[in-house]
N, CA, C and O of each residue as an XYZ file, in Angstrom:
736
protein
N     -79.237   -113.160    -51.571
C     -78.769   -114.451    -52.006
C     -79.866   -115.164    -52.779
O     -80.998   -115.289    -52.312
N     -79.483   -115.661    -54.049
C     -80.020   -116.660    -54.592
C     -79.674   -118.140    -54.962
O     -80.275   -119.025    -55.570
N     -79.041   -118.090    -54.641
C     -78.258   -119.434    -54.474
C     -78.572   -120.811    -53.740
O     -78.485   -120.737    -52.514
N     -78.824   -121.710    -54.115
C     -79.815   -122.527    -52.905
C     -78.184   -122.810    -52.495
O     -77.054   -122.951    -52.963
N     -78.936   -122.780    -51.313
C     -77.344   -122.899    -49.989
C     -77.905   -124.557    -49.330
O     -79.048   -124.795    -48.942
N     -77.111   -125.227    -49.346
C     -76.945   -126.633    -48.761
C     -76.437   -126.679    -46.915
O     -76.130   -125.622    -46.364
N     -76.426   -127.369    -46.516
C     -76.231   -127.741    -44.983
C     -74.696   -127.334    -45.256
O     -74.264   -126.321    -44.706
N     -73.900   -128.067    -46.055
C     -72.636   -127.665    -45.778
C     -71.863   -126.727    -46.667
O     -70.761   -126.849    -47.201
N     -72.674   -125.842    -46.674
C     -72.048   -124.738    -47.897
C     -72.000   -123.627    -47.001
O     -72.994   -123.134    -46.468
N     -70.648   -123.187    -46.824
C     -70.264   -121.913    -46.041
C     -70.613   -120.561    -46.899
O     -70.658   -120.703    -48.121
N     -70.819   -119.490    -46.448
C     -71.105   -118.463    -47.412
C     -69.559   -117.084    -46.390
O     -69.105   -116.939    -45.255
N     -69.373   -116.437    -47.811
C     -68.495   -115.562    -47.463
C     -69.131   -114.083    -47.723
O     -69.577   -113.680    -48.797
N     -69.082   -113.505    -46.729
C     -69.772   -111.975    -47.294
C     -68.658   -110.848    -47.508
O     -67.458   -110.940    -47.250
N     -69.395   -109.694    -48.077
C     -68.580   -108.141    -47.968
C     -67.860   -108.302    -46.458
O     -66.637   -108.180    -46.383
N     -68.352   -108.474    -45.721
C     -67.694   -108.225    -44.258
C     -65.949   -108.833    -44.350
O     -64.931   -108.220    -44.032
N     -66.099   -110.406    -44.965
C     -65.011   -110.923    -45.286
C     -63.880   -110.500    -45.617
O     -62.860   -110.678    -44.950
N     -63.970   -109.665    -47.094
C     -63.296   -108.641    -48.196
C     -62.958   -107.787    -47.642
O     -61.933   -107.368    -48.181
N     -63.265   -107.123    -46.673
C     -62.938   -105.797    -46.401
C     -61.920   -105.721    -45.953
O     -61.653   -106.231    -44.865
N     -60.668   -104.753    -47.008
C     -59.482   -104.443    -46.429
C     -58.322   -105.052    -47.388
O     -57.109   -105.242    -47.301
N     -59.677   -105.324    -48.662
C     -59.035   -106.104    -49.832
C     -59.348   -105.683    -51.305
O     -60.390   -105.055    -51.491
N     -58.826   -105.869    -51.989
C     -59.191   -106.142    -53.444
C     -59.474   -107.060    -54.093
O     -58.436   -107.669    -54.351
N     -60.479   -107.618    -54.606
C     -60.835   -109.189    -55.030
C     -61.135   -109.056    -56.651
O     -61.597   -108.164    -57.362
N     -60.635   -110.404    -56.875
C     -61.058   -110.355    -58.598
C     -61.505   -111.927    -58.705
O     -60.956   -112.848    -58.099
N     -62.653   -112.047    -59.630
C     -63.401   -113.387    -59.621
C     -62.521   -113.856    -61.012
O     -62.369   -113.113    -61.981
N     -61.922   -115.380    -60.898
C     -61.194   -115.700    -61.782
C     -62.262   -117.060    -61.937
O     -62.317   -118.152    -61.371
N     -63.087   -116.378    -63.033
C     -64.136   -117.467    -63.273
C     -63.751   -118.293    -64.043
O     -64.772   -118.941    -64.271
N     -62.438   -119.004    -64.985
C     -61.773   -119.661    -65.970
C     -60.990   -120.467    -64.760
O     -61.006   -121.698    -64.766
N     -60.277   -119.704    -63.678
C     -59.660   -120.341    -62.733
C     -60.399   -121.111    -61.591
O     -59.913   -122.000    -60.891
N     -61.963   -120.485    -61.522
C     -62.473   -120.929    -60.397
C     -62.250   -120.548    -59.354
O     -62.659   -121.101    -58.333
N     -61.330   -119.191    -59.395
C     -61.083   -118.648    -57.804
C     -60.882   -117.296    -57.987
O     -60.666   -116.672    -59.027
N     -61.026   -116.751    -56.323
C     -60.929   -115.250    -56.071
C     -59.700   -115.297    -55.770
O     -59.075   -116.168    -55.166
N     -59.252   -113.982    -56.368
C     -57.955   -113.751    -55.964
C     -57.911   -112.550    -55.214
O     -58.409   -111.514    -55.655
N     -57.223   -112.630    -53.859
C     -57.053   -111.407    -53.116
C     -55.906   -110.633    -53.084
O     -54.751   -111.060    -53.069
N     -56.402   -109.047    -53.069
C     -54.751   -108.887    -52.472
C     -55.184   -107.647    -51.622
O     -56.286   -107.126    -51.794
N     -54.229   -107.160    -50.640
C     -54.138   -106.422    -49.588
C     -54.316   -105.016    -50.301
O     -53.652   -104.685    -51.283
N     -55.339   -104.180    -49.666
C     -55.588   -102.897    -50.198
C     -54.281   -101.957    -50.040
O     -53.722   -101.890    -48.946
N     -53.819   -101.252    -51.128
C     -52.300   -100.257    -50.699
C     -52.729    -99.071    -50.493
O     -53.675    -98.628    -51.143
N     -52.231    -98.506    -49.745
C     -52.101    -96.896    -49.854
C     -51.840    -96.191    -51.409
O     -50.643    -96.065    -51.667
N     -52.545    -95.835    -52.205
C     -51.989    -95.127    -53.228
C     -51.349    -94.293    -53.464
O     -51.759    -93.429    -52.688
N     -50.252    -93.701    -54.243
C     -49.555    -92.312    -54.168
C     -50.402    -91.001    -53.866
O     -50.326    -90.052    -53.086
N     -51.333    -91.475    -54.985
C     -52.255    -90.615    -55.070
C     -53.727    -90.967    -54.492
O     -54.206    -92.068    -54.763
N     -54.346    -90.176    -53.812
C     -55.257    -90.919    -52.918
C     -56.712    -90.421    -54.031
O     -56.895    -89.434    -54.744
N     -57.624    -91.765    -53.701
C     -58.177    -91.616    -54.470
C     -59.483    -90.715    -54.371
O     -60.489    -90.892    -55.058
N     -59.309    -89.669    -53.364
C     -60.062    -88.528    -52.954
C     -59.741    -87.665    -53.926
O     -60.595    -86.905    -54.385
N     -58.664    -87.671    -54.296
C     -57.873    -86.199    -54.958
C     -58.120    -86.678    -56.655
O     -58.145    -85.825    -57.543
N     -58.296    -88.167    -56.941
C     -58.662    -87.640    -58.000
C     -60.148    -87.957    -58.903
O     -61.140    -88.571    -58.510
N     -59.977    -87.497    -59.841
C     -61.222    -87.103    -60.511
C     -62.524    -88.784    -60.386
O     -62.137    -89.752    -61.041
N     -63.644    -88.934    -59.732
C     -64.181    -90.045    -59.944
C     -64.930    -90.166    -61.005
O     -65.606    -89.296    -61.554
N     -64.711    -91.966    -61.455
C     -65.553    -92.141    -62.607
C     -66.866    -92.329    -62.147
O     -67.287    -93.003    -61.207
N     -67.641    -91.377    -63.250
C     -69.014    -91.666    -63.205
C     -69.926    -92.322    -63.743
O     -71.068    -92.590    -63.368
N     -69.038    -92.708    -65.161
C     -70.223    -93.163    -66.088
C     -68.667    -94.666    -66.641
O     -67.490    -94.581    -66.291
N     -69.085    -95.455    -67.243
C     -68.701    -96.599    -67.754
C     -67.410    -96.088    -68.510
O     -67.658    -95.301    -69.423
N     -66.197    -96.361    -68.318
C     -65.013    -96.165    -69.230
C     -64.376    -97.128    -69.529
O     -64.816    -98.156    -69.015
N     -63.125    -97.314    -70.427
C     -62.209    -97.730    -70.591
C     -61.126    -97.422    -70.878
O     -60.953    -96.539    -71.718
N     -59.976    -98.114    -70.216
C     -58.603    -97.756    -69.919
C     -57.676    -99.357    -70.325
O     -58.089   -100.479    -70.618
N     -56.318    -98.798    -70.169
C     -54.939    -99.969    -70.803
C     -54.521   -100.216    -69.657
O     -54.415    -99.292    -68.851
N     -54.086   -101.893    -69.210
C     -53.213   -101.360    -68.497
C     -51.638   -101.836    -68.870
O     -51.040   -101.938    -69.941
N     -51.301   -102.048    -67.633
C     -49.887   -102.157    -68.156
C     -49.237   -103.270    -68.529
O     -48.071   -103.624    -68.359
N     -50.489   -103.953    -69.258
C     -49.843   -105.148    -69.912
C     -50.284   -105.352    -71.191
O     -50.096   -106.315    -71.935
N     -50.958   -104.226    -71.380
C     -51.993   -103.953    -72.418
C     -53.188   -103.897    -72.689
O     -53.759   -103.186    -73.516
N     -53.878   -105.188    -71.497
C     -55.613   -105.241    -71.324
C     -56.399   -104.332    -71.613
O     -56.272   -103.345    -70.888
N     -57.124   -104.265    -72.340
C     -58.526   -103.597    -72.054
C     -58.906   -103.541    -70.573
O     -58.432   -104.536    -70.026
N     -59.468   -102.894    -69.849
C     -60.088   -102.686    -68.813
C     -61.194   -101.626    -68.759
O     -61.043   -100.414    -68.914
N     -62.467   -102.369    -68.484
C     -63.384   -101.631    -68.653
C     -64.038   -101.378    -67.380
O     -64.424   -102.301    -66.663
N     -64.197    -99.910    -67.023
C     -64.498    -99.293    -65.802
C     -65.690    -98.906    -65.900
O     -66.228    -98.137    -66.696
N     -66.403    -99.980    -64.307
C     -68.004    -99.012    -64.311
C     -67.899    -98.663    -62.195
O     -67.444    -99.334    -61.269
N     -68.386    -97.696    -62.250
C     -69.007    -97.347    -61.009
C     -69.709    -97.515    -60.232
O     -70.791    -97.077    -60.623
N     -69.824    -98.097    -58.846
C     -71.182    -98.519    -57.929
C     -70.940    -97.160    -57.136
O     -70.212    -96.169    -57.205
N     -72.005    -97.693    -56.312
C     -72.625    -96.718    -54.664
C     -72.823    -97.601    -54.145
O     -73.285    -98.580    -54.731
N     -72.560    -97.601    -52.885
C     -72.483    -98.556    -51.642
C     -73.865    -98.047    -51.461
O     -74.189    -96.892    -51.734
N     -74.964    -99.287    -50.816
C     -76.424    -99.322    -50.368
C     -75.919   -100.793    -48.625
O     -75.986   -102.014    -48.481
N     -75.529    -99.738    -47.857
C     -75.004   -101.120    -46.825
C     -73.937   -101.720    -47.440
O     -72.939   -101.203    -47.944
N     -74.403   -103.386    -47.298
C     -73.004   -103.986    -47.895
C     -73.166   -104.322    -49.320
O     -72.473   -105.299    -49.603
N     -73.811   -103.877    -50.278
C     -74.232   -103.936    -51.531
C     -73.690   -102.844    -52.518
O     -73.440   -101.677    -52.216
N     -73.582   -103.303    -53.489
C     -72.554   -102.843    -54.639
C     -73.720   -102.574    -55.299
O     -74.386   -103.571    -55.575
N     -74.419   -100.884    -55.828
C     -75.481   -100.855    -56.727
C     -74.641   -100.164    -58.279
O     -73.790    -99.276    -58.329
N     -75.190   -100.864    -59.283
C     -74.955   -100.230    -60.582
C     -76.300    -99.965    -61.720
O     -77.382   -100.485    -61.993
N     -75.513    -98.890    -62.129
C     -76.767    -99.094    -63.840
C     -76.519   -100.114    -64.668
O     -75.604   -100.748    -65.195
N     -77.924   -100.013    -64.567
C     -78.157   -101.314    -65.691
C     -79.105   -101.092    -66.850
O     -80.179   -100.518    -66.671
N     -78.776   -101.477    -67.870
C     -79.680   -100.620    -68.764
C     -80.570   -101.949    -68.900
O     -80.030   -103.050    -69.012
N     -82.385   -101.739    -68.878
C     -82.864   -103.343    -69.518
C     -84.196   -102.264    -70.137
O     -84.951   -101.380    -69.731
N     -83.854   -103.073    -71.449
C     -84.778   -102.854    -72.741
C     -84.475   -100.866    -72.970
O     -85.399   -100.132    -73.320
N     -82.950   -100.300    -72.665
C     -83.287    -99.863    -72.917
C     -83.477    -98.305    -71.779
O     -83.471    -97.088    -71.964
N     -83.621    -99.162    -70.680
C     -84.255    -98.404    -69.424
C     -82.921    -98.415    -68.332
O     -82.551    -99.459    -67.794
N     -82.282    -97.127    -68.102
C     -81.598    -97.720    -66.855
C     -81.988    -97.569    -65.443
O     -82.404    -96.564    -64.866
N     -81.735    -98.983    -64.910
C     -82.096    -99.378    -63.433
C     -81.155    -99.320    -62.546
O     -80.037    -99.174    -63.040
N     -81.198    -99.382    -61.401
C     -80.266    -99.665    -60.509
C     -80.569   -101.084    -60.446
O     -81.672   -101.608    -60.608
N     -79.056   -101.845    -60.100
C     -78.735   -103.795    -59.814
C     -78.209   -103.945    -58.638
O     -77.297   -103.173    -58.342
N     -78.507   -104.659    -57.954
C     -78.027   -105.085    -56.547
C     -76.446   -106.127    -57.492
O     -76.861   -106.960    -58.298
N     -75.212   -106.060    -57.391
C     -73.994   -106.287    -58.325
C     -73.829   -107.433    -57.858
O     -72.665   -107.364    -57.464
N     -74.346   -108.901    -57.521
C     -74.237   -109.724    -57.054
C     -73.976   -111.285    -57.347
O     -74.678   -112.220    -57.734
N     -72.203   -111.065    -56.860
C     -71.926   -112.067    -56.973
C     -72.223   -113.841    -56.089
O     -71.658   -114.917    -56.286
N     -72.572   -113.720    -55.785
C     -73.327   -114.837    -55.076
C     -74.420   -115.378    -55.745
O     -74.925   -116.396    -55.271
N     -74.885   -114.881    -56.772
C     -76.293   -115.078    -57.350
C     -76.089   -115.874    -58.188
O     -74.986   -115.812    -58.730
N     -76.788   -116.645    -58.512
C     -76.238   -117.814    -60.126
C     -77.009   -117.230    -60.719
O     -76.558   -117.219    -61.864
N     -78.609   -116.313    -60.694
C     -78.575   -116.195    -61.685
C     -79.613   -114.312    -61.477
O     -80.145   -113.879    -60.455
N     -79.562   -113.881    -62.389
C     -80.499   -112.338    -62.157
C     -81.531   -112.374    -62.252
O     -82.120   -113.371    -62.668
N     -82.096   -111.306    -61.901
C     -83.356   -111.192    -61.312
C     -83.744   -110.116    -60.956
O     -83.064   -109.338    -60.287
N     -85.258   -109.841    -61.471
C     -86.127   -108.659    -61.313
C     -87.450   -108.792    -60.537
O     -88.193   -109.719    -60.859
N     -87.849   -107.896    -59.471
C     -88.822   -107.969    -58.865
C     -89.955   -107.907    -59.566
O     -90.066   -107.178    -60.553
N     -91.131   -108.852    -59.012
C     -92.240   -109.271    -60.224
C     -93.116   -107.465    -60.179
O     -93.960   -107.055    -60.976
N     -92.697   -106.938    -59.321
C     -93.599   -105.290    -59.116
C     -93.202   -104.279    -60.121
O     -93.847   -103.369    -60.642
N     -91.737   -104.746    -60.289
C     -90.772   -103.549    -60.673
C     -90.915   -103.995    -62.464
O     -91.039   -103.198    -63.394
N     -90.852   -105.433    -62.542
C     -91.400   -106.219    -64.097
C     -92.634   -105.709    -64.537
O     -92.745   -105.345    -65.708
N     -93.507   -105.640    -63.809
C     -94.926   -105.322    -64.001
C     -94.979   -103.594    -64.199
O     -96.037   -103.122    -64.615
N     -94.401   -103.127    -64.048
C     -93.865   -101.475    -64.051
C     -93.017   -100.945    -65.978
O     -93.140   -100.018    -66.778
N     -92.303   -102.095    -65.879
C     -91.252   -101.983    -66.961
C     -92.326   -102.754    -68.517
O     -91.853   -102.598    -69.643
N     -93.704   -103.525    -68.354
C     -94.457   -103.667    -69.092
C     -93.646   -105.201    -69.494
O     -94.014   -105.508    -70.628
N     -92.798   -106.113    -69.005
C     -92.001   -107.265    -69.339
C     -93.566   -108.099    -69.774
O     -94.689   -107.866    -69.328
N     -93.234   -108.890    -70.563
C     -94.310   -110.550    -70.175
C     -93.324   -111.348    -69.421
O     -92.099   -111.460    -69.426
N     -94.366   -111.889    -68.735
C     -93.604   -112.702    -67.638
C     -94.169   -114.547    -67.982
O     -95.310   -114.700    -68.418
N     -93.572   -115.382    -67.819
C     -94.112   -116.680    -68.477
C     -93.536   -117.349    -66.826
O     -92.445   -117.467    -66.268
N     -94.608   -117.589    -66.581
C     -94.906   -118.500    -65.424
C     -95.061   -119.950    -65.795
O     -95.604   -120.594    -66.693
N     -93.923   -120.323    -64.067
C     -93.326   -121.763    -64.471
C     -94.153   -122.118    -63.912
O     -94.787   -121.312    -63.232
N     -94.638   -123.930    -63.959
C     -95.665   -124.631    -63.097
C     -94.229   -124.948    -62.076
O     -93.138   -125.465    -62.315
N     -94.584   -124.613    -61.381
C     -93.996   -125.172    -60.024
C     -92.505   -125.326    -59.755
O     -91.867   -126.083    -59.024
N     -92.055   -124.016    -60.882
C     -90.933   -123.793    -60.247
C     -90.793   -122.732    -58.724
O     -91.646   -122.010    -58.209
N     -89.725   -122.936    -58.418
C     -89.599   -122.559    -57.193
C     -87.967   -121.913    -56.832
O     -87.336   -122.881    -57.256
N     -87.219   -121.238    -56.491
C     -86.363   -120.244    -56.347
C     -86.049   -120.780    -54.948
O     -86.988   -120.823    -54.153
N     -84.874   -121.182    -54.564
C     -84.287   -121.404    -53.612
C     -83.324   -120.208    -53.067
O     -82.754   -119.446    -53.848
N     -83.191   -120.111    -51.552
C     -82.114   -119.204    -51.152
C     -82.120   -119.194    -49.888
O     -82.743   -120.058    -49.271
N     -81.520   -118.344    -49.345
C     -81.032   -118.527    -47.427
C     -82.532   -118.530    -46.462
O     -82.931   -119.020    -45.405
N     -83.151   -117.480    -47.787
C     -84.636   -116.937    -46.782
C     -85.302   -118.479    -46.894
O     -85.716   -118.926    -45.824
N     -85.380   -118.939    -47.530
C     -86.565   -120.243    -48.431
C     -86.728   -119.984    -49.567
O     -86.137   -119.007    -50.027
N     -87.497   -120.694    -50.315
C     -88.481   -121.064    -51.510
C     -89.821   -119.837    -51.925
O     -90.593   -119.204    -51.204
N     -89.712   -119.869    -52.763
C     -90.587   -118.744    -53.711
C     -91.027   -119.501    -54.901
O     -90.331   -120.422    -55.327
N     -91.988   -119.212    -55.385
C     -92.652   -119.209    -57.139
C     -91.443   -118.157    -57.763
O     -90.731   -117.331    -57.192
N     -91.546   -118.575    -59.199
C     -90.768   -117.847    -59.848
C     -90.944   -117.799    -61.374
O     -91.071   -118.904    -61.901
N     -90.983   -116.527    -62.332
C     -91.454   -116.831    -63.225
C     -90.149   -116.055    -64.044
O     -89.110   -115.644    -63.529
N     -90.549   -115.995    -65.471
C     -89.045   -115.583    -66.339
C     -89.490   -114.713    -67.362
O     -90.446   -114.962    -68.097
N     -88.702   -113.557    -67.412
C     -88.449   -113.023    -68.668
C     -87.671   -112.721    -69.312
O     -86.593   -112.683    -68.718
N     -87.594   -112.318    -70.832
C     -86.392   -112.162    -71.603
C     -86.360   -110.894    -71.904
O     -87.120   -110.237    -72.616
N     -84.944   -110.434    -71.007
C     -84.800   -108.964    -71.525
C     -83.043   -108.649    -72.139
O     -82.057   -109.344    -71.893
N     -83.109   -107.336    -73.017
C     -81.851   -106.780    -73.095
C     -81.204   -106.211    -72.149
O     -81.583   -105.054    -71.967
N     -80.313   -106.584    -71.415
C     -78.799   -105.777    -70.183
C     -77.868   -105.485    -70.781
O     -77.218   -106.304    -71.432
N     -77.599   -104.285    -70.699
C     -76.264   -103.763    -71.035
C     -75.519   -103.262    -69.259
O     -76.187   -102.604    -68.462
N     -74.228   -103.694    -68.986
C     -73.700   -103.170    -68.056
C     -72.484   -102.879    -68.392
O     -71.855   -103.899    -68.672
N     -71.467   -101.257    -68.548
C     -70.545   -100.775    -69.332
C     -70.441   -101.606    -70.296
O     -71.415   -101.589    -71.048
N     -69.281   -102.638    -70.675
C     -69.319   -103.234    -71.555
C     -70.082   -104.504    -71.527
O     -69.887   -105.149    -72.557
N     -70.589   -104.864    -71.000
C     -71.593   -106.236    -71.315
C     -72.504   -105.881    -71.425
O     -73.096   -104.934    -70.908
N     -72.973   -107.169    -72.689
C     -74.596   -106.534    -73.593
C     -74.886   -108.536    -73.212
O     -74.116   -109.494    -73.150
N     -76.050   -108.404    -73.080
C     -76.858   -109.496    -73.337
C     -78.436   -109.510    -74.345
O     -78.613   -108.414    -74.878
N     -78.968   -110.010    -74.496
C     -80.053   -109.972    -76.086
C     -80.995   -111.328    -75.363
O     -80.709   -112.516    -75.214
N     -81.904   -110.733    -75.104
C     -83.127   -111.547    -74.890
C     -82.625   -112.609    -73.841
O     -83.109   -113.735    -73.952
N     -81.575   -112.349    -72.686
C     -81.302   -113.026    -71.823
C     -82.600   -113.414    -70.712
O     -83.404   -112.547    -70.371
N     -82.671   -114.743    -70.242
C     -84.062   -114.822    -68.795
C     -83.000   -114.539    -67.984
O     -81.803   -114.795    -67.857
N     -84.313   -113.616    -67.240
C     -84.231   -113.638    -65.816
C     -85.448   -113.849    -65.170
O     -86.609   -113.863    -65.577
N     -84.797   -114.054    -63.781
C     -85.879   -114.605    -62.954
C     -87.011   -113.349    -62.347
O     -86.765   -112.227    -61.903
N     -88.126   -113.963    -62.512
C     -89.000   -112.369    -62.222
C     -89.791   -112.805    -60.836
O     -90.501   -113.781    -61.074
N     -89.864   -112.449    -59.699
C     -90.166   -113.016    -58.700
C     -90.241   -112.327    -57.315
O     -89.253   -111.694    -56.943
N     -91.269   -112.395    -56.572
C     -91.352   -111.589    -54.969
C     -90.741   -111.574    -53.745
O     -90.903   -110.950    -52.696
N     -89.919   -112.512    -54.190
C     -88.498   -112.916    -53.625
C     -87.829   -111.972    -52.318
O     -87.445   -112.240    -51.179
N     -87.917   -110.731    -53.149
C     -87.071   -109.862    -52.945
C     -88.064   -108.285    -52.958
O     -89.094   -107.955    -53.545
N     -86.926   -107.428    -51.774
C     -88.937   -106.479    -51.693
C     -88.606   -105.638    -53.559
O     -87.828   -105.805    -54.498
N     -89.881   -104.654    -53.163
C     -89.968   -104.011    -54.247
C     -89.122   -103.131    -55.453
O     -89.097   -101.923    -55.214
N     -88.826   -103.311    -55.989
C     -87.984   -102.103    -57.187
C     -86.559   -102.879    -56.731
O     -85.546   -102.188    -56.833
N     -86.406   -104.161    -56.270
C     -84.925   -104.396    -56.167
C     -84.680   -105.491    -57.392
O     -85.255   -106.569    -57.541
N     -83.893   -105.030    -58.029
C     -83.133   -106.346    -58.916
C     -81.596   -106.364    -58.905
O     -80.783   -105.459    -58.717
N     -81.429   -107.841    -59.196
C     -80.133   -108.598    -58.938
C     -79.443   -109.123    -60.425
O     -79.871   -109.872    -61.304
N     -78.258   -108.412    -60.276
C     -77.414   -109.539    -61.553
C     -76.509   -109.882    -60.761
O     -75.742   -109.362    -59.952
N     -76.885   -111.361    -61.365
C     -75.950   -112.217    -61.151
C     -74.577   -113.157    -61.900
O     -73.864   -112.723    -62.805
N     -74.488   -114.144    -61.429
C     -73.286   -114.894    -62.686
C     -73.564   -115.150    -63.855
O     -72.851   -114.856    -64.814
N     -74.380   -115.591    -63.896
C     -75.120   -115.686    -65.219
C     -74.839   -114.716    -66.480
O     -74.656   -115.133    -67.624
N     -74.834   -113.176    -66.044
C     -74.793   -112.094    -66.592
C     -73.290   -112.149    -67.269
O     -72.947   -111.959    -68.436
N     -72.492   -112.494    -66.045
C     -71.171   -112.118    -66.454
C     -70.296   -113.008    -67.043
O     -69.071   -112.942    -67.146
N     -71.232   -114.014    -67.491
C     -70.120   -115.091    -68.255
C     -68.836   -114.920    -68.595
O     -68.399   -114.175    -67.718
N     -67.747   -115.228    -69.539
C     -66.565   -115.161    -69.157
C     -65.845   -114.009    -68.804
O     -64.634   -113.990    -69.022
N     -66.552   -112.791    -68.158
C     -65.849   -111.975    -68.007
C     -65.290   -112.057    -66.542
O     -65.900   -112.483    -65.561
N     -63.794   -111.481    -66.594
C     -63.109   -111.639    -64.962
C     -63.614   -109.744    -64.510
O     -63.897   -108.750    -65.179
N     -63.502   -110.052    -63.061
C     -63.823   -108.266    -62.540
C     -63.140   -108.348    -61.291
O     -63.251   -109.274    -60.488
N     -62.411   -107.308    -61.164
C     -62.006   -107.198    -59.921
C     -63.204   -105.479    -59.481
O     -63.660   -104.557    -60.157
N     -63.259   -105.952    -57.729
C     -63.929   -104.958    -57.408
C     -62.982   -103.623    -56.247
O     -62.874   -103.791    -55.033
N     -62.620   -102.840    -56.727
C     -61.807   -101.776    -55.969
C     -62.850   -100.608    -55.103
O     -63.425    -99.676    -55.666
N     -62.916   -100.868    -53.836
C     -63.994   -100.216    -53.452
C     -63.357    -99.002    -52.887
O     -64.126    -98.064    -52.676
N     -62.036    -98.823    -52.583
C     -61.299    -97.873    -52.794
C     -61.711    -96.427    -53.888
O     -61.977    -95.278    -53.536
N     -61.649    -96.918    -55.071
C     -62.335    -95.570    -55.872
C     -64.024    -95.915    -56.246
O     -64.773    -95.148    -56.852
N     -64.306    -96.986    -55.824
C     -65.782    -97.187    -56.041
C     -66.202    -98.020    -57.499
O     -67.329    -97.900    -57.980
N     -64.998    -98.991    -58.214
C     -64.900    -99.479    -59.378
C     -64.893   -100.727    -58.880
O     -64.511   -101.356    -57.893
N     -65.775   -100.947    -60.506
C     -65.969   -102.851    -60.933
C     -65.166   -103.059    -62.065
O     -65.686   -103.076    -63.181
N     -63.801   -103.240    -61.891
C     -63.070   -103.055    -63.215
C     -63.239   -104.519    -64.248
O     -62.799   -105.424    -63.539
N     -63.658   -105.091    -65.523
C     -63.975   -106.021    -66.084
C     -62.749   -106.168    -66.937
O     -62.040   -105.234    -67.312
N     -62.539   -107.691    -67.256
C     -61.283   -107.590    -68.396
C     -61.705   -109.139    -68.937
O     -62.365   -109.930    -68.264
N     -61.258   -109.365    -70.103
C     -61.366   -110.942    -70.484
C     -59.922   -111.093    -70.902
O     -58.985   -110.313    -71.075
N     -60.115   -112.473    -71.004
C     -58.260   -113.055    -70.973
C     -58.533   -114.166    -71.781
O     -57.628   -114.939    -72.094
C-alpha cells in the first residue's frame, strides 16, 4: 500500500474479491463485481496466454490481454521500463508507482531527491525521491512518466499503480490468470 490511509478509510483486499471478477470503472468511480461462472470450457483445458494479446469482444471492444502470476495475494506482471522488463507488484490501491531506490540504482535511473518529501502508507512515512522513466504494460506506454523511487518497500520490488493506468478500465479474471484492459 501506498496510499496514505486516514482513521476512517476502510481498505478492501484480494481476500475480499475472491470468488469474483472485478473491473475498475475509473470514469464511473466504481468496481464492478460479478460472481465467478463455471465455464463451458474450463480454463485448464485451454491454451494460456503468455505474453500480451488482443482480442474482440462481443460488442466489438478491443480487449487487450496481459498475464500475471500470483506471488501470495499479489498480481505480478512485466513491465517493460527504459526498455528493460521487470516484474510489478499490479497494484491497485496505489495512487501512484514506484521503484525500489536498490533496484533504481541497479537500472542506472537519476533519481532527484525531494527536500522533505515523505511517502505515506499503512506501514508509516518514508523519504522519497523521483524518476522519469518509459513503462510499457501490453498496451499501455507511458514516456518519461515519475515514479516514486524509495526504501519503502524491500528490495527488487516495484509497484504500478493508478497513476499508470489512467483512463484505462481492467477487469481482473484470476480464473485464467488475466488483466483484461479496454477504454470506452
Amino acid at each position: 500500500m501506498v496510499a496514505d490511509v486516514g482513521v476512517n478509510t476502510a481498505i478492501l483486499g484480494q481476500q475480499f474479491f475472491e470468488g469474483y471478477v472485478y473491473r475498475i470503472d475509473t470514469a464511473g468511480n466504481a468496481i464492478v463485481l460479478a460472481r465467478k461462472e463455471q465455464p463451458a470450457i474450463s480454463a485448464a483445458s485451454k491454451a494460456p496466454v503468455t505474453a500480451a494479446s488482443m482480442v474482440v469482444d462481443k460488442s466489438g471492444r478491443y480487449v487487450y490481454q496481459v498475464p500475471f502470476k500470483r506471488s501470495g495475494r499479489s498480481f505480478i506482471v512485466n513491465v517493460q521500463v527504459n526498455g528493460r522488463t521487470l516484474d510489478f507488484v499490479f497494484d491497485t490501491g496505489a495512487e501512484v508507482s514506484l521503484i525500489n531506490a536498490t533496484m533504481a540504482k541497479q537500472l542506472g535511473l537519476p533519481v532527484q531527491q525531494l527536500s522533505g518529501a515523505m511517502m505515506s502508507g499503512v506501514v508509516g512515512s518514508t523519504p522519497v525521491g523521483v524518476s522519469k522513466v518509459d513503462l510499457k504494460l501490453g498496451p499501455i506506454e507511458r514516456t518519461a512518466m515519475p515514479v516514486a523511487v524509495t526504501d519503502a518497500v524491500q528490495s527488487g520490488t516495484c509497484l504500478l499503480g493508478r497513476d499508470f493506468l489512467g483512463d484505462w478500465h481492467f477487469e481482473i479474471d484470476e480464473s485464467l490468470g488475466l488483466i483484461k484492459f479496454t477504454r470506452y
